[in-house]
N, C-alpha and C positions, 0 to 999 in steps of 0.2 A: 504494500500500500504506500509506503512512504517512499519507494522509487518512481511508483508511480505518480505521488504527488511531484517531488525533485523534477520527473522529467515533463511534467504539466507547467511548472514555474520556469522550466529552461526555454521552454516552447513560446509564454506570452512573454519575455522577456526576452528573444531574439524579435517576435513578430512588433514590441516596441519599439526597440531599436531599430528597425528596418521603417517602421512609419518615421517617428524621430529623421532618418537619413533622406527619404522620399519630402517631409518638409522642408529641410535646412535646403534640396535643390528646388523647390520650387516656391521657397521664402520670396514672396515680391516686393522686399523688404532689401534683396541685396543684388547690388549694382552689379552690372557688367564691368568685366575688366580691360585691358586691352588685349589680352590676350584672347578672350572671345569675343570681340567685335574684328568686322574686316579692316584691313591696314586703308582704304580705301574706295571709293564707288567702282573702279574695274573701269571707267568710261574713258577709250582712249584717246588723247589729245589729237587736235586737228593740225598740229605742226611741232617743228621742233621747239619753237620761240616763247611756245607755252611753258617747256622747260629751261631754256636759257635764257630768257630775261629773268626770273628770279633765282635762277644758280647767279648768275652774276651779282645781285644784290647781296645774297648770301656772301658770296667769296668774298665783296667788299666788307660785309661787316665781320665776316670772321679773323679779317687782319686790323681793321681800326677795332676791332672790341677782343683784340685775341685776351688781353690781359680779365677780361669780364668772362662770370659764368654763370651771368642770372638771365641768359636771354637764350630765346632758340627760333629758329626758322625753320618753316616745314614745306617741301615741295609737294604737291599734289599728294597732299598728306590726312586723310580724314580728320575732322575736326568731329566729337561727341558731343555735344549739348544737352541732349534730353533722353534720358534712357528709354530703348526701344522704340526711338526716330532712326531713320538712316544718319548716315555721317554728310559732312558739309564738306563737299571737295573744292577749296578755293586751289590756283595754280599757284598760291603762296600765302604766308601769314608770319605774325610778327608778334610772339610773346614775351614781355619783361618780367622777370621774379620769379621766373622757374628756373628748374638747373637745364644749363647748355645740354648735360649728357643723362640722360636720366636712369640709362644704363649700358652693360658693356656691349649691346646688341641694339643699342637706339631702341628708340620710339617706335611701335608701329602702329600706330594711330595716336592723336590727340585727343584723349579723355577729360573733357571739364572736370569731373570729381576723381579725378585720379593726380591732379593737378594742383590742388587748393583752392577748385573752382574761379583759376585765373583765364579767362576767355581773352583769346588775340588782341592786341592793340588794334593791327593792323590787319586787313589780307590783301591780296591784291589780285582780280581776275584779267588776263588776257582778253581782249575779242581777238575770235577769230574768225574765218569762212563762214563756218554755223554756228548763229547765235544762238549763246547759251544763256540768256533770263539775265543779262546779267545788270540792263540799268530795272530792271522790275522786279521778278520774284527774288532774284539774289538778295537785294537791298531789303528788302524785308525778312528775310529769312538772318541778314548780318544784321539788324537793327535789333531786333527780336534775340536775339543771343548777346545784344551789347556791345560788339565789337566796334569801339570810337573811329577809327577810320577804315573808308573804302577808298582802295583805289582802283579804276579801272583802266585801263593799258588799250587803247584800240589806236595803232598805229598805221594800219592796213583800211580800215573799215567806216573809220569814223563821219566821213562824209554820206556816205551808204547808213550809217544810225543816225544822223546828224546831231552828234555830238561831237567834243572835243578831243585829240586826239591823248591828252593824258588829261582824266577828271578825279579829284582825290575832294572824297566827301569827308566832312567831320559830324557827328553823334550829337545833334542838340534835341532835348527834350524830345527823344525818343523819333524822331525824325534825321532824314539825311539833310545836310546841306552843303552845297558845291562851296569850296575853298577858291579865294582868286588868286593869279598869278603864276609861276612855273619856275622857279621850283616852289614848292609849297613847303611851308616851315611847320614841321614836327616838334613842340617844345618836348613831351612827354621823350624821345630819343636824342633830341638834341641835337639833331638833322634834320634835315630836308631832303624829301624828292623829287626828281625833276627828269627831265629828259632832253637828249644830249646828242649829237653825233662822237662815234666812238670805235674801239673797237675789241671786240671779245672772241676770243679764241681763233683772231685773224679772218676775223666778221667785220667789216667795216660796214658800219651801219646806225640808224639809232637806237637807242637801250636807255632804261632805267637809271638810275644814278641816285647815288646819294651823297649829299650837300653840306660841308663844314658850318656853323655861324656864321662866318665871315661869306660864303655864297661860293666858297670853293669847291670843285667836284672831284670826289676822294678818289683815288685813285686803283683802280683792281691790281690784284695782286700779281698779274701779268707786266702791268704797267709798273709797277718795283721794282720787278728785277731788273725789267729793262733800263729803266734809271741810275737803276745800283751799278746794272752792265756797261753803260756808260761813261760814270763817276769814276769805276775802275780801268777803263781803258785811257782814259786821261791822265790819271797816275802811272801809266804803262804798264797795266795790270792788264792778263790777258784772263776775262773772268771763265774762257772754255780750260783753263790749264787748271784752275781753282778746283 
């Protein structure tokens, strides 16, 4: 009898446990991580300039802010906002007060609550060929998440949307509004954006840029060496023998 009771108490005492474990996975109570949300929407870009106008943005701030590690840039990199929405794929974005690295295999997605609930400063969408929502649903869907500036890049298109070819909105009371002038002054980074003829990766063309106080255009990290390359052949330094 008392084996039999033992194996009666072993029995509701597994099938406890087993609800208990079936709760804690379908607690609606607990967040998605990034690890189970997709790195991204999957939708693939209409050209290459959707990825190299803000890699170059990046590279520039990764050399004026190398000394800094509270800020990060993400390339067509999902953004989370509201658990059990899709992700927000801008072609770039600009977060202060998180850590540069968040770990040794990066980010694959941008999770608001995994974050400190710090939402982008910044993002910034390309136009391109086909337009993707981006002076209508986008702006609502970044206003709506709180992201303070939008910019949008239509360098190709912009007579065709009739709009300007770089427009960087600022967040006032829950509405966008166009910023004047070019480059547009960022106090919250302590730069400005603007747009420039230039050249990236032996692209001679115009591109993005980011703008000193003083109205200077910082210089990518191509453009260093070259300088540095220079400086040293003056000195009779041959910088290919270095």
């Amino acid at each position: 009898m008392k084996s039999a009771i033992a194996l009666h108490s072993l029995k509701i005492e597994d099938t406890t446990l087993t609800v208990r474990a079936v709760m804690l996975q379908h607690n609606p109570l607990q967040l998605p991580s990034a690890e189970d949300l997709p790195e991204t929407d999957h939708t693939p870009v209409d050209s290459e300039l959707q990825i190299l106008v803000p890699s170059l943005l990046a590279a520039i701030l990764t050399w004026y802010w190398q000394k800094r590690t509270d800020w990060f840039w993400g390339i067509n990199l999902g953004i989370y906002y509201i658990p059990k929405a899709p992700a927000i794929v801008p072609d770039g974005f600009l977060s202060l007060g998180v850590d540069r690295v968040k770990s040794p295999k990066g980010r694959l997605s941008y999770v608001v609550w995994e974050e400190n609930n710090v939402v982008p400063l910044l993002v910034l969408e390309f136009v391109s060929k086909t337009y993707g929502n981006e002076y209508d649903t986008k702006k609502v869907d970044y206003a709506r998440m709180g992201v303070l500036y939008y910019v949008v890049y239509n360098p190709e298109y912009s007579q065709r949307d009739r709009y300007e070819p770089l427009e960087v909105y600022r967040l006032i009371d829950k509405d966008y509004v166009l910023q004047p002038g070019d480059p547009v002054w960022i106090p919250e980074m302590g730069l400005a954006i603007g747009r420039e003829q230039g050249s990236y990766r032996g692209w001679a063309r115009e591109w993005l840029y980011w703008y000193d106080p003083q109205g200077n255009r910082l210089p990518s990290p191509e453009e260093v060496a070259q300088r540095l390359a220079a400086k040293l052949k003056e000195m009779g330094i041959d910088p290919d023998l270095l």
